[in-house]
C-alpha positions in Angstrom: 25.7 -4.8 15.2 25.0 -7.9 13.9 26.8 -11.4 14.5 25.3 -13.8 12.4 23.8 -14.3 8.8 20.6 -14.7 10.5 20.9 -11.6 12.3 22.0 -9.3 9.6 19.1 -10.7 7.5 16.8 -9.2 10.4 19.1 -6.0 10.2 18.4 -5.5 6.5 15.2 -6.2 6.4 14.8 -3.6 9.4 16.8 -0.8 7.3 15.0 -1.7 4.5 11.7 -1.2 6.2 12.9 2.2 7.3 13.8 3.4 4.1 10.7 2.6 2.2 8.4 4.1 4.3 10.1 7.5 4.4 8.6 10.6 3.9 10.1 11.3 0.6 7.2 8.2 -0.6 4.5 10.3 0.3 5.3 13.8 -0.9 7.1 13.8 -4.4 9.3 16.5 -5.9 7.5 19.6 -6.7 7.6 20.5 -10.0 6.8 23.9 -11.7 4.2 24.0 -14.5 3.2 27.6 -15.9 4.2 29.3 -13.2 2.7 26.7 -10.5 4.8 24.6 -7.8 2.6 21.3 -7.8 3.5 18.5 -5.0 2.3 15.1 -5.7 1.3 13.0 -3.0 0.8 9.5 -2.1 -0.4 7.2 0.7 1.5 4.7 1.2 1.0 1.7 3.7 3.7 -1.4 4.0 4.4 -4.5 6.0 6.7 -7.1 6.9 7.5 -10.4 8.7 10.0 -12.6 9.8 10.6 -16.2 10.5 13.3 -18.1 12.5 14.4 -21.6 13.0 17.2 -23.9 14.3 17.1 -26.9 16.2 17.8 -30.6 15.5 14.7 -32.1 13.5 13.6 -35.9 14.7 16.0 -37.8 12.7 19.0 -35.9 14.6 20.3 -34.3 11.0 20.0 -30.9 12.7 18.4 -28.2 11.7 17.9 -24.2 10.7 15.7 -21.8 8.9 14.7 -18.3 8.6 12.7 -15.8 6.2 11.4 -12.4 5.8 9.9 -10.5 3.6 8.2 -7.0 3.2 5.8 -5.5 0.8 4.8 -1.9 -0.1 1.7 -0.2 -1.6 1.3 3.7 -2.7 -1.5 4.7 -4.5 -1.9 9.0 -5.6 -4.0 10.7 -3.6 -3.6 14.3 -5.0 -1.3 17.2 -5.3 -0.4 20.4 -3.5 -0.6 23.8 -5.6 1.1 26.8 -4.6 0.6 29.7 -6.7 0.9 33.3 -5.7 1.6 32.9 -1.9 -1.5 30.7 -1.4 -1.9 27.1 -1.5 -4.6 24.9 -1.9 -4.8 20.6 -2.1 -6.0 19.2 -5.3 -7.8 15.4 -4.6 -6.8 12.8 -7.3 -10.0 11.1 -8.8 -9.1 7.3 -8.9 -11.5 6.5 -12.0 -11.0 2.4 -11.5 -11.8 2.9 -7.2 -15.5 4.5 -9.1 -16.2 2.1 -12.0 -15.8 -0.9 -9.0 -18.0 1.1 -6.6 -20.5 1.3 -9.9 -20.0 -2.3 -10.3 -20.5 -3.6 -6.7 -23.5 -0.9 -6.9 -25.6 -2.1 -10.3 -25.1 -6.0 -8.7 -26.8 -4.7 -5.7 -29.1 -3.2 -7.5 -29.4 -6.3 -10.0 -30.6 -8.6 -6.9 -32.9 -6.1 -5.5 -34.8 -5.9 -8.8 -35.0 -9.3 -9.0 -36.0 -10.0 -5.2 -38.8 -7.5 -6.4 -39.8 -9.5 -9.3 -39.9 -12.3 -7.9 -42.0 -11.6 -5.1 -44.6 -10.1 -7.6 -45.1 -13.4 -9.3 -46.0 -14.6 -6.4 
């Protein structure tokens, strides 16, 4: 167990970690809707860091320090359907993820045209 402040920071932050990235992120509770169990899942990616510290600084006025942090990200990525014994995955279409691929795309497309143009003037 921990001993310091410092320490059970780490300890939390560690637990906390854990707890997040569970499986109960990824697969939701199923639900029933007319007659079909749906499953929702997610993928789900996380991170985390640390920091430390202590010392005495130059001016001898001693010294400490620490940090952490952690971030999480889940996106949907579909849902499981079991109906009637059988079941069968159902892919979520993420409409922004295809109106930035279009984007990216036409300003691809954009220079190439113009590339073209130019090198007809020429």
């Amino acid at each position: 167990m921990p001993t310091t402040d410092t320490e059970q920071a780490i300890f939390d932050n560690i637990r906390g970690t854990r707890d997040a990235l569970s499986v109960r992120r990824v697969f939701g509770d199923p639900y029933m809707l007319d007659g079909v169990t749906l499953i929702p899942v997610a993928k789900v990616s996380g991170g985390g860091g640390g920091g430390g510290g202590e010392g005495t600084g130059p001016d001898e006025s001693g010294g400490h320090g620490f940090g952490t942090g952690f971030g999480i990200h889940a996106r949907p990525v579909g849902v499981y359907r079991v109906h009637d014994g059988s079941v069968s995955w159902q892919p979520t279409v993420d409409v922004d993820r295809l109106a930035r691929g279009g984007q990216v795309l036409a300003g691809i497309a954009t220079v190439c045209l113009a590339l073209v143009f130019m090198r007809r003037r020429h």
